[in-house]
VONUNU-78120 format. One record per residue: x, y, z of N, C-alpha, C in turn. Coordinates in steps of 0.2 Angstrom, whole numbers, plus 5000, padded with zeros to 4 digits. Layout:
XYZXYZXYZ...
! end
This chain:
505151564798505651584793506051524791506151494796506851444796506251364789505651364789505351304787505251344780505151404779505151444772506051424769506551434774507151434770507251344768507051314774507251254774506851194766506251244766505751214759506051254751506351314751506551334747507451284745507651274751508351234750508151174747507551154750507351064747507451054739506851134738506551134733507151124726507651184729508251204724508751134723508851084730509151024729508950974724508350954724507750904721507750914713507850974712507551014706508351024702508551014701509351024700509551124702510251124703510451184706510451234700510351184695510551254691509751304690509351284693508651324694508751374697509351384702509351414708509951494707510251454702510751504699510551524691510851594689510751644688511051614679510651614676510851594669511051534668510751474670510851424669510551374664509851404662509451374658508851324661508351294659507851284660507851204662507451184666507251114671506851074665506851014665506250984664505750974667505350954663504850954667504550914673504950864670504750794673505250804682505750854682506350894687505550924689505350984685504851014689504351004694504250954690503550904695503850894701504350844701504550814707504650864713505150914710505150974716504751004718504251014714503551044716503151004722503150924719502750884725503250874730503450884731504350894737504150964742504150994735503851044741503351074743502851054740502351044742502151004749502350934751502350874757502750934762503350954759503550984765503351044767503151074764502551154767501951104771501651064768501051044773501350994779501650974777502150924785502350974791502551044788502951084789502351124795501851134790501251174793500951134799500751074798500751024803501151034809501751024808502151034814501951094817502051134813501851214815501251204820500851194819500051174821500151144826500351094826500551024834501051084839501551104838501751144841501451204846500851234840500551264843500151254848499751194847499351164851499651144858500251114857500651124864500651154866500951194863501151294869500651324870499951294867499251344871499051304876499251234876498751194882499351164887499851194886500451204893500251254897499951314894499851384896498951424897498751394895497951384895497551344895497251344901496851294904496051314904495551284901494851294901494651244905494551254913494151184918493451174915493151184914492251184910492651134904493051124901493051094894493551024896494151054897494651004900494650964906494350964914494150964918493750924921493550854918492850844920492350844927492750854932492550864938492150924937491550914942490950964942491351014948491251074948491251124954491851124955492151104949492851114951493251194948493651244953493651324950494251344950494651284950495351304950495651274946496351304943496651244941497451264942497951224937498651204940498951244932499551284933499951284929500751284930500951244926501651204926502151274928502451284931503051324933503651304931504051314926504551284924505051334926505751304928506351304930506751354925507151394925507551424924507851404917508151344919508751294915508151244910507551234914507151194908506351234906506251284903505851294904505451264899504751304899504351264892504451304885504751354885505251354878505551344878506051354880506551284880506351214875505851174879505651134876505351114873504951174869504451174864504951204860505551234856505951224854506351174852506651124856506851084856506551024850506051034854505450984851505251014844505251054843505251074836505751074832506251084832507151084829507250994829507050974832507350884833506850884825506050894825505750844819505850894813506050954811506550984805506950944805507450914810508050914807507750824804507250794809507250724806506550734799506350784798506250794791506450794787507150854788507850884782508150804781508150744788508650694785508250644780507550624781507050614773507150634768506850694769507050714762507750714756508150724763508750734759509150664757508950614760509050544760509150514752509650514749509650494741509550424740509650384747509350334744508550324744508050374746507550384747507250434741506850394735506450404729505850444729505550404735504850444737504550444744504150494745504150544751503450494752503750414756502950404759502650424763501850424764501550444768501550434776501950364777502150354785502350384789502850414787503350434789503250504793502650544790502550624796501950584801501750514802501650494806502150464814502650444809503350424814503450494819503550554813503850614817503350654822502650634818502350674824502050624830501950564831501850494837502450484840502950494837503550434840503650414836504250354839504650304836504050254835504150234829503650184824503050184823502850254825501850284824501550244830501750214834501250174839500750204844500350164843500050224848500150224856500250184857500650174863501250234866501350254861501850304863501650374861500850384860500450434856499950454867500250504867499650524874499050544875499050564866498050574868497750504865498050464861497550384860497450364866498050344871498250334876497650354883497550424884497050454886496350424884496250424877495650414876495450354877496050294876495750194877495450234888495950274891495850254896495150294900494950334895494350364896493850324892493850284891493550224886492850214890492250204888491750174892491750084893492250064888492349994891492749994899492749944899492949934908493749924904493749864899494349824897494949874893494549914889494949984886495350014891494850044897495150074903495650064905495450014907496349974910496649954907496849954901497449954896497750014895497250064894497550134894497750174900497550144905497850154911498650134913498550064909499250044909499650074907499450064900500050104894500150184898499750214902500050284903500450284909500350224912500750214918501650184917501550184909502250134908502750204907503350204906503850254906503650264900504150334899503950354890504650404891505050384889505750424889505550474883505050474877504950524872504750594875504250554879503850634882503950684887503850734883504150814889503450804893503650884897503350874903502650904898502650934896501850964894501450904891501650844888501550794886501050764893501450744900501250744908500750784907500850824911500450894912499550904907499650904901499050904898498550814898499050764901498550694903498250724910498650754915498450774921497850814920497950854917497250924916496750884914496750844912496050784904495950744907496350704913496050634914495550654920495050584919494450584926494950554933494250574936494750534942494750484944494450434938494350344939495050324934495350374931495950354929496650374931496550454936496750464941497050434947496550404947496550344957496950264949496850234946497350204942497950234943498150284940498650304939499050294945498650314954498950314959499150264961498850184960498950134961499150084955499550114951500050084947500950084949501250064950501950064953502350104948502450114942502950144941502550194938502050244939501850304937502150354936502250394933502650454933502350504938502750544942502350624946502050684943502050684938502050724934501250734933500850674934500350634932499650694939500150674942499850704951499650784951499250824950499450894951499450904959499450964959499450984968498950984971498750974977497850984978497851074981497351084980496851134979496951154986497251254986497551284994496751274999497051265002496551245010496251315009496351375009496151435012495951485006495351485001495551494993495151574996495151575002494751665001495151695004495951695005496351725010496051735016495751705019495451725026495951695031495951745038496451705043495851655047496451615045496151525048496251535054496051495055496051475065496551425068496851425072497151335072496951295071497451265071497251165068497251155075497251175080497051125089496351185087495951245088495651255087494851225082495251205076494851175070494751095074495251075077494951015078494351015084494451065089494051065095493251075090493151125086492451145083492351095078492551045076492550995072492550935077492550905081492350865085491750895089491650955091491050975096490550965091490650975084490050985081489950915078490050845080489950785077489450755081489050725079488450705083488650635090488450635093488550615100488250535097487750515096487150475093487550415089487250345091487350295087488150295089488550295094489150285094489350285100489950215102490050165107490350205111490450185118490750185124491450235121491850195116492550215118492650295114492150285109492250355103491950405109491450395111491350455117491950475123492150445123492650415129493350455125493450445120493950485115493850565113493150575111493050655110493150655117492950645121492950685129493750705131494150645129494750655130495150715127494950705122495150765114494850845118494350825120494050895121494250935128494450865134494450905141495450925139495850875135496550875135496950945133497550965137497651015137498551015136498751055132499651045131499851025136499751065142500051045148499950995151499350965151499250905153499350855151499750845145499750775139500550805139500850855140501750855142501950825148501550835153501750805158501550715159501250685154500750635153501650575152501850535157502350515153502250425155501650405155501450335156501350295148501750225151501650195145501350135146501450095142501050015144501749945141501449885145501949825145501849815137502449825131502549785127502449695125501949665123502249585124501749555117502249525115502149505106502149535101502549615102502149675096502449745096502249765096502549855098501949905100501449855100500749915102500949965107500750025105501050085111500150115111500150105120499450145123499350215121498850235124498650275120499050355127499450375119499950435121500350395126500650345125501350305127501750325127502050345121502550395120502550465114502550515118502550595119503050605114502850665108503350685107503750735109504350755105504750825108504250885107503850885104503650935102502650945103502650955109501850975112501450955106501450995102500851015097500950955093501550915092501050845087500850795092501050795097500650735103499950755105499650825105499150865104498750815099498950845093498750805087498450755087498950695090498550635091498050605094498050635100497250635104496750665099496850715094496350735092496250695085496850665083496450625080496450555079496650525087496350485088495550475088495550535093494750535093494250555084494450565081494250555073494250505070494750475070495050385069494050355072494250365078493550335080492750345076492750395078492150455071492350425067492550435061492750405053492450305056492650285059492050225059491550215059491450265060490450285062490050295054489750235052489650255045489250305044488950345049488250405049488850455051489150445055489850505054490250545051490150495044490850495038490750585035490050575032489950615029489850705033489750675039489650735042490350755042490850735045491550745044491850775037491550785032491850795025491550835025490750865029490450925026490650985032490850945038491251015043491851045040491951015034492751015031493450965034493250925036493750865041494250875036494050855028494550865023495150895022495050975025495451025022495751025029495551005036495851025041496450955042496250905038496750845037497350855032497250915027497650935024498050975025497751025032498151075034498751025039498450995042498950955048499550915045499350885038499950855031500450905033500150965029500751025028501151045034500951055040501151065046501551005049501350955050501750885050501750855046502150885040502450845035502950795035503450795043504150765045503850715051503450705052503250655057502750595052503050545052502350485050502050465054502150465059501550425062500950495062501050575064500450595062500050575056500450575051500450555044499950485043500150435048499850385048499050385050499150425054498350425057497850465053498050535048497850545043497650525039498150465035498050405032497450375033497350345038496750295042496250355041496250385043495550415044495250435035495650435031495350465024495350385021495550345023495450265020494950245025494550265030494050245034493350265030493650335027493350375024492950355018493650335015493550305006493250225006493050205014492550135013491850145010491750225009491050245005490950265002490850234996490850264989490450334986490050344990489650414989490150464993490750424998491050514998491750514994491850464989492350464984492550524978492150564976491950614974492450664978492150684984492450744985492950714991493250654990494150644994494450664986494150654981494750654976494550734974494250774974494150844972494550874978494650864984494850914986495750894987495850854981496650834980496850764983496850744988496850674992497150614988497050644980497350564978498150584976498550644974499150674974499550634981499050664986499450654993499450574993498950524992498950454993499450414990499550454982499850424979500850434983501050504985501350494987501850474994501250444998501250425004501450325002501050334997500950244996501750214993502050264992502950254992503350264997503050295002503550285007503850255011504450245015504950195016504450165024504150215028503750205034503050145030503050105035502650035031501950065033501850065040501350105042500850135038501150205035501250255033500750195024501250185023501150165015500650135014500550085018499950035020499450075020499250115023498650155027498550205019498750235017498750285011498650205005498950155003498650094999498250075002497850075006497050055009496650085006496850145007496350235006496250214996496950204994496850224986496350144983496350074987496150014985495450044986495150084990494450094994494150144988494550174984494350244980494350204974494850124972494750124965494350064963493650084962493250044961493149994952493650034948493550014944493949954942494349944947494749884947494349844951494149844958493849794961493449814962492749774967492149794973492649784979493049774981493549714987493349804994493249774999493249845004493949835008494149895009494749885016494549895021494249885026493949935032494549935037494649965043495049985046495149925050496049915047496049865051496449785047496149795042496549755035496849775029497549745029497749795024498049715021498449745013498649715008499249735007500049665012500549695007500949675002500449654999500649604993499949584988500149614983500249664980500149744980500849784980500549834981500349874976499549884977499349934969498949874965499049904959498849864952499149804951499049734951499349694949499449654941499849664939499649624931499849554930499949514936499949454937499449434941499049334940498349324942498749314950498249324954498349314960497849234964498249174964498049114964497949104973498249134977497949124983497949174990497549164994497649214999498249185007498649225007499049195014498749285017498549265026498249285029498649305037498849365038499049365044498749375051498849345058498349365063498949375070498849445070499549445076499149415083499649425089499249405097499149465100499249455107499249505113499649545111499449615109499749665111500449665104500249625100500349625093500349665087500249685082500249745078500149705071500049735065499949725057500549705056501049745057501649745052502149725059502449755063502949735067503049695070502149655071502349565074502749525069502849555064503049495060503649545055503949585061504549605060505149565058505849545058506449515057506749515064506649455066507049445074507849465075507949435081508749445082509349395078509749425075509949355071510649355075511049395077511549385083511649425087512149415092512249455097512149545097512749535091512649605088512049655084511449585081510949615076510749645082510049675077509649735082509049705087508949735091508549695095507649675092507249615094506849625091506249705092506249725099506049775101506149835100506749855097506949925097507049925088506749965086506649995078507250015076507549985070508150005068507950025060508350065057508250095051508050045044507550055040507449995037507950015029508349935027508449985020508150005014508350035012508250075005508150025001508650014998508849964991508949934991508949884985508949794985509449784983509849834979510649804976510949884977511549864978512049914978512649914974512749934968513149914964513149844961512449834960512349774956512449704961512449694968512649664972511949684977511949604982511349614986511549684989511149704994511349784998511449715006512049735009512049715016511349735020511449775019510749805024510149765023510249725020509549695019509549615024510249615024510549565029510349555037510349635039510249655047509549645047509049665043508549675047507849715043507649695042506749725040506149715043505649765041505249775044504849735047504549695040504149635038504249615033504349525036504649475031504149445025503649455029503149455024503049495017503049555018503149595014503849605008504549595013504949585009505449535008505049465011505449405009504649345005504149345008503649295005503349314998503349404997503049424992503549404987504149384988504749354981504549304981504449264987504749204986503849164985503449214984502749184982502349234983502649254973502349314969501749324966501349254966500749244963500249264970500349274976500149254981499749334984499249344989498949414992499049384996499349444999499749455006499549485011498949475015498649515021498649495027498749585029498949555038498249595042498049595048497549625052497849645056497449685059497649735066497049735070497149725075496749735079496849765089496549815092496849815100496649735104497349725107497249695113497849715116497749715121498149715127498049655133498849645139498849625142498449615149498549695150498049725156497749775154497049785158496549855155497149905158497449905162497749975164498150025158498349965153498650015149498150005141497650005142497150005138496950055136496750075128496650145125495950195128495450125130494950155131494750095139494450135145494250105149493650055148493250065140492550025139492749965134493549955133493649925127493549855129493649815134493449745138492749715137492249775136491649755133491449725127492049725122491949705115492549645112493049655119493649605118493549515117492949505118493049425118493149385112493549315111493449305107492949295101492449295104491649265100491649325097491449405100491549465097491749475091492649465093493249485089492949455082492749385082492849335078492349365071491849395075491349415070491249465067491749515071491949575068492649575062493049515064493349525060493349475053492949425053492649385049492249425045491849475044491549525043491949565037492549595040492949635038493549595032493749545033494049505028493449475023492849445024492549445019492349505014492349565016492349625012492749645008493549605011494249615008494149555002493949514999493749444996494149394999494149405004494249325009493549275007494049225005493449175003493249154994493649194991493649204985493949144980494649134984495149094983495349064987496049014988496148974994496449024999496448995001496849035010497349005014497649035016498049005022498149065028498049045032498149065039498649075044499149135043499749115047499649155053499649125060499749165065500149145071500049205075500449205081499949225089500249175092499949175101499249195099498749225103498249205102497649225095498149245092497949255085497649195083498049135082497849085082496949055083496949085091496249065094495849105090495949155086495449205084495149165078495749145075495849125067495249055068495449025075494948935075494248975075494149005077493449055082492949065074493449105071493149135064493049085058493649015059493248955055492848925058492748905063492048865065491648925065491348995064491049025065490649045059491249035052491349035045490748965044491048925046490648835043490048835044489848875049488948885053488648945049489048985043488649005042488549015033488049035032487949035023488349095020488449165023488949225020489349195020489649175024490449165025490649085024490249045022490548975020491048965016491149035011491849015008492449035010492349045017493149065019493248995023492848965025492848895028493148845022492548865017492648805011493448815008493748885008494348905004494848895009494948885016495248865018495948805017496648835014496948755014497448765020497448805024498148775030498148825034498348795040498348835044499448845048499448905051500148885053500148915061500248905065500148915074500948925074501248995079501849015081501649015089501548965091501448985099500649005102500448955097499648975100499348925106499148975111499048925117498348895115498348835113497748795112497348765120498048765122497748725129497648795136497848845136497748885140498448905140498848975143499448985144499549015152500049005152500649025157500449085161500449135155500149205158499449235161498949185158498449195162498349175168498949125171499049095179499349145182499749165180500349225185499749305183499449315176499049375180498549365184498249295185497849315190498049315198498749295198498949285205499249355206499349405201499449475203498849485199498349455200497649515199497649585199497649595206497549685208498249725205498849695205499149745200499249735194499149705188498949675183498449725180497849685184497149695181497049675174497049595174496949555167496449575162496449585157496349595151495749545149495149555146494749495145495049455140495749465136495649405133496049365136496549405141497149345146496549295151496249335152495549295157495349245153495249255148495149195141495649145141496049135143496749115142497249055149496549045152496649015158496848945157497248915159497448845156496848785159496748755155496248695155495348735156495648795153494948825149494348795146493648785147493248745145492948795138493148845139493248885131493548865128494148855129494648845126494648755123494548735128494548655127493948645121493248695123492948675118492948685110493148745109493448775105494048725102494348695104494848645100494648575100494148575102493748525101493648535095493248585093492748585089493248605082493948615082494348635079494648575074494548545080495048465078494348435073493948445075493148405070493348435062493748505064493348555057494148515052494748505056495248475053495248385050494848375054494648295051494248305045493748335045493148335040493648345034494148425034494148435028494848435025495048385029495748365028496248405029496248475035496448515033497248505037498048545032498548535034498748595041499148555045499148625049500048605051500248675053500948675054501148705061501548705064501448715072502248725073502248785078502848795082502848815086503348795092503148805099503948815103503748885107504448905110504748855117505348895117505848855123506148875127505948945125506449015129506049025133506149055139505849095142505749165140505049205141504949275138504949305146505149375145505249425151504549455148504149445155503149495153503349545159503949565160503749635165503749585170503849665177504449665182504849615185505149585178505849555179505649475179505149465177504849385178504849365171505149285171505149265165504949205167504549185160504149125159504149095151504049025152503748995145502849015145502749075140502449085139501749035137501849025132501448935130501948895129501748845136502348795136502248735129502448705127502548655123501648615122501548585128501148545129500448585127500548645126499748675124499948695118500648725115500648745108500648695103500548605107500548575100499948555100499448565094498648565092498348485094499148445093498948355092498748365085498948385080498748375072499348395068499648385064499948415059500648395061501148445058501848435062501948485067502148475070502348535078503148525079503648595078504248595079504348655086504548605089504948655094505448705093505648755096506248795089506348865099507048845100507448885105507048975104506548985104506649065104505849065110506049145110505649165115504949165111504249185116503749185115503749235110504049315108504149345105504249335097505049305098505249295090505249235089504649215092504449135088504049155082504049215078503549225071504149255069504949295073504949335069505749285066505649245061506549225059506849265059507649235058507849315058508349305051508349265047508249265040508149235034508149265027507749205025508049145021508549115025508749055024508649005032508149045035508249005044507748965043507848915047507248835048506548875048506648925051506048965055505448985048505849015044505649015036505448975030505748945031505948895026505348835027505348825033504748765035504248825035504048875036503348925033503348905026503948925022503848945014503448875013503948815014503748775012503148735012502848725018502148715019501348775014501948825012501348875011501348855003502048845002501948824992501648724993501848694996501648654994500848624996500648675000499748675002499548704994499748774993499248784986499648744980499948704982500248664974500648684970501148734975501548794968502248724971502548744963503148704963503748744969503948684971504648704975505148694974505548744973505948754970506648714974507048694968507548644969507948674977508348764973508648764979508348754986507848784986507648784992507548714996507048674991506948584994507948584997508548584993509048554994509048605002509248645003509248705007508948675014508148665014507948645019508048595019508048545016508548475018509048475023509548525018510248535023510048575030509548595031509548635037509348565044508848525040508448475045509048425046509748405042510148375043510548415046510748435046511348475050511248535056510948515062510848545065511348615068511848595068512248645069512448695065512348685059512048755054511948815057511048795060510448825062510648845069511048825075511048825081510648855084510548945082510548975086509448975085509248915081508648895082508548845085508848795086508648735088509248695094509348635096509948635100510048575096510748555096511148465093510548425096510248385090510148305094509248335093509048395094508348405091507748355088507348335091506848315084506248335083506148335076505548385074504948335072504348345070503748315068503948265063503448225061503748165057503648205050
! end
């Protein structure tokens, strides 16, 4: 009614008034014409809108999975519930009164003669017709059989769009595949809107069984066959373990270099999520079994992993393990399909934001392993990427490389140390911040303490750069060891191959590298490049090699491996401490062979060595690598006041401790350094009293 009055009002303006009143005499004709095609564009614009509107409000509220859907076997679908105060009339309303009123202001525009054709493009695309701000071109570049259209159309849907209502969302959700889906999830500013909810665990109302129950018959029923010492070792534990026996369980293991906590170290309040973890650590194990994966998706591991989300939804670290086990999962492309059919890319997408690093990592694993049509790159368990996270639209010029020590971790070894009496300690977890400004102003909080400085001080300060760190178990002693068979696989030759393996999968070797580690991280890293030089796969992690950075790495044998053998029998040394025996003939050889690979390829190396004594448990303190074994004899080597611990961790990002990392690492790949910073670290190496609480008056550092 309102588009019949509003065409009749046109008509009677355009056409002179006096057509409209009662004895007024007759129009010309040349008046007639005009009004006629006046009102004419407006009844078909009019209709049009009519039409687009319609189409809206049928495919907000009707959904055809066979048409819209391209997912095979898929029998459900999602429809939007809107809120009281906004609902979808409301907005389809809205939406329709906005382009009348910006029709009636065209037409009625006197300085405007004629009614160009552009212009019902403007009102029904957006501001200035583009297509960029049009959601079905959008859709369609990103359903594109080019590779190159895709990912532009994934962009464009990923950018904000302040025009579009929710059904505008909603109808990309219902239409996109799920290669533009898993895009969507690893874009940073995505809208949620994008995400629908995954598909209920229980679509026959049947009563389920428990989640300790579903895991017991979901482990019994995984084949025994083709898997090691420890995963046996783990269902067994899974299977004989009992509430009661795992509340009273309250042993933990020596911390030293890291935060690793043994297996059930620390219990929670709450039985049934400590439960959980034995159950699915023992999964964790399975999910690496590559004959295993799929059996686990067809006993349903999926939905029982979905069920444990919902139930400990307020704990991350079950959350994390979850993670792991579906990014273990997503290492195989034939079971990519049904991780993303049974929802899993909603849940990853929203884990991959959260404040828990862990957590975010393990869920950015899972989404980099499911989106193939950005890379072939694999993540396997164990290597992650915190820089960049997701999509990146800047080229990525080099790889820096993290390798934690003993009893070290991915992310916490290379947490933010103690910066005063008052900051927080490096051992005990303090809240990490939110924000980067607060009222336009750095955020204090950013000052005390973060998680990893890698992640929130390197990826700024070298933005062009991939940023990976590894994880792997080691421990001090077997006694607080995950599994009693894990010493069978711990040596460095081992390690070297297994993790060499897993980084060239990640495209280690692709570009340059750098290597930053700590304690015997280090020994791992020399292991992996002479192991890299000798062979033809892996030659380009050797050839892309530009620098190496050592935090306390015992080249020459450490301290700890003399005192655990003198307490052998309460200790009970660990095979890499045993590795680790001063004036080692491994060790010696191995840095022999290290020092050849450094002359050959002229490679840069940076070196620091502590001066504190570390506390390793029952009250005994020691120079863990004394001086004389953490310097390589190559490169520069600085001595620096801190413990064996917070020799990686600075404790901010104007300390000696950083500033000599930054620098070695921009001026290895050839990136410009930056004024401030050169004047900065200048000021630091001259004025030691600045820095005190890393160094002492009168100090000298490497030439």
């Amino acid at each position: 009614m309102r588009i019949i009055l509003l065409s009749k009002r046109l008509f009677c303006s355009s056409s002179n008034r006096g057509t409209c009143s009662k004895g007024k005499g007759k129009l010309s004709s040349v008046k007639a014409r005009r009004g006629a095609q006046i009102a004419a564009v407006t009844a078909v614009t009019a209709g049009g809108l009519l039409y687009l509107e319609w189409q809206t409000l049928d495919k907000a509220v009707h959904y055809k999975p066979d048409s819209v859907l391209p997912e095979k076997g898929s029998d459900y679908i999602y429809i939007n519930i809107a809120s009281d105060k906004d609902n979808l009339v409301t907005q389809v309303k809205s939406k329709f009164q906005w382009r009348i009123k910006a029709l009636e202001y065209i037409l009625q525009d006197k300085e405007q003669d004629t009614l160009y054709p552009f212009h019902v493009p403007k009102l029904i695309f957006g501001e200035r017709g583009h297509m960029w701000k049009d959601p079905k071109a959008l859709l369609k570049k990103a359903l594109s059989s080019n590779r190159e259209e895709r990912l532009l159309g994934v962009a464009g849907l990923a950018k904000r769009h302040p025009t579009w209502h929710d059904s505008d969302y909603r109808a990309v959700a219902q239409a996109c595949d799920s290669r533009t889906l898993i895009g969507l999830a690893r874009s940073p500013d995505s809208d949620a809107r994008y995400f629908l909810p995954p598909p209920p665990c229980n679509r026959d109302n049947e009563k389920q069984v428990s989640i300790e129950v579903a895991f017991v018959e979901l482990l019994a029923s995984l084949p025994r066959s083709n898997v090691d010492r420890c995963t046996q070792y783990f269902t067994q534990a899974a299977m004989q373990q009992s509430k009661k026996a795992l509340a009273e369980d309250q042993t933990g293991s020596i911390v030293f270099g890291g935060n690793a906590l043994s297996f059930v170290a620390s219990l929670s309040k709450v039985p049934e999520e400590a439960l959980d973890q034995v159950y699915l650590l023992a999964l964790v194990s399975h999910s690496e079994v590559a004959s295993h994966c799929e059996e686990i998706i067809k006993l349903g591991g999926l939905q029982l992993l979905m069920r444990v989300c919902q139930a400990r939804e307020t704990s991350p670290k079950i959350l994390s393990y979850v993670a792991q086990i579906v990014a273990n999962l997503a290492v195989h492309e034939s079971l990519h399909a049904k991780i993303v059919q049974a929802g899993w890319v909603t849940i990853l997408a929203g884990w991959m934001k959260s404040k828990h690093l862990a957590l975010a990592s393990q869920a950015s694993r899972a989404l980099a392993n499911l989106d193939k049509d950005w890379s072939s790159e694999v993540f396997d368990n164990g290597v992650y990427v915190l820089h960049p996270h997701g999509r990146s639209r800047e080229p990525i010029l080099a790889d820096v490389v993290f390798v934690h020590g003993l009893n070290g971790g991915a992310f916490y070894t290379w947490r933010q140390g103690k910066p005063t009496a008052e900051g927080p300690l490096p051992g005990r977890l303090q809240p990490a911040p939110t924000e980067e400004k607060v009222d336009g102003q750095e955020n204090p909080e950013n000052k005390k303490f973060v998680w990893c400085w890698p992640k929130s001080w390197l990826a700024k300060d070298c933005p062009h750069m991939r940023i990976v760190t590894v994880s792997y178990d080691t421990q001090i002693t077997d006694w607080a060891s995950k599994c009693p068979f894990e010493g069978e696989k711990h040596s460095l030759v081992q390690r070297s191959g297994e993790m060499l393996r897993k980084l060239h999968q990640a495209g280690v070797g692709q570009r340059p590298i750098i290597w930053v580690t700590h304690s015997m991280g280090g020994l791992l890293v020399k292991q992996m490049l002479i192991d890299a030089s000798q062979s033809e796969t892996m030659a380009g992690v050797m050839g892309q090699t530009k620098g190496v950075v050592f935090y306390s790495t015992p080249h020459h044998g450490s301290a700890l491996a003399a005192y655990s053998q003198q307490a052998k029998f309460l200790l009970y040394p660990s095979t890499e401490v045993k590795e680790l025996s001063a004036d080692s003939p491994v060790l010696r050889n191995l840095h022999g062979r290290f020092r050849a690979l450094v002359q050959t390829h002229k490679l840069p190396v940076l070196s620091f060595g502590e001066m504190e004594p570390t506390n390793i448990g029952l009250s005994v303190k020691t120079l863990v690598v004394p001086p004389l074994s953490s310097n390589p004899g190559c490169g520069d080597f600085h001595e620096m006041r801190l413990d064996h611990q917070n020799i990686c961790k600075p404790h901010s990002r104007n300390s000696l401790l950083y500033q000599l990392t930054l620098r070695f690492i921009q001026q290895t790949i050839s990136l410009p350094l930056s004024v401030a910073l050169s004047e900065r670290l200048e000021e630091l190496l001259q004025d030691p009293e600045e820095e005190e609480i890393f160094y002492p008056l009168g100090m000298s550092f490497g030439e």
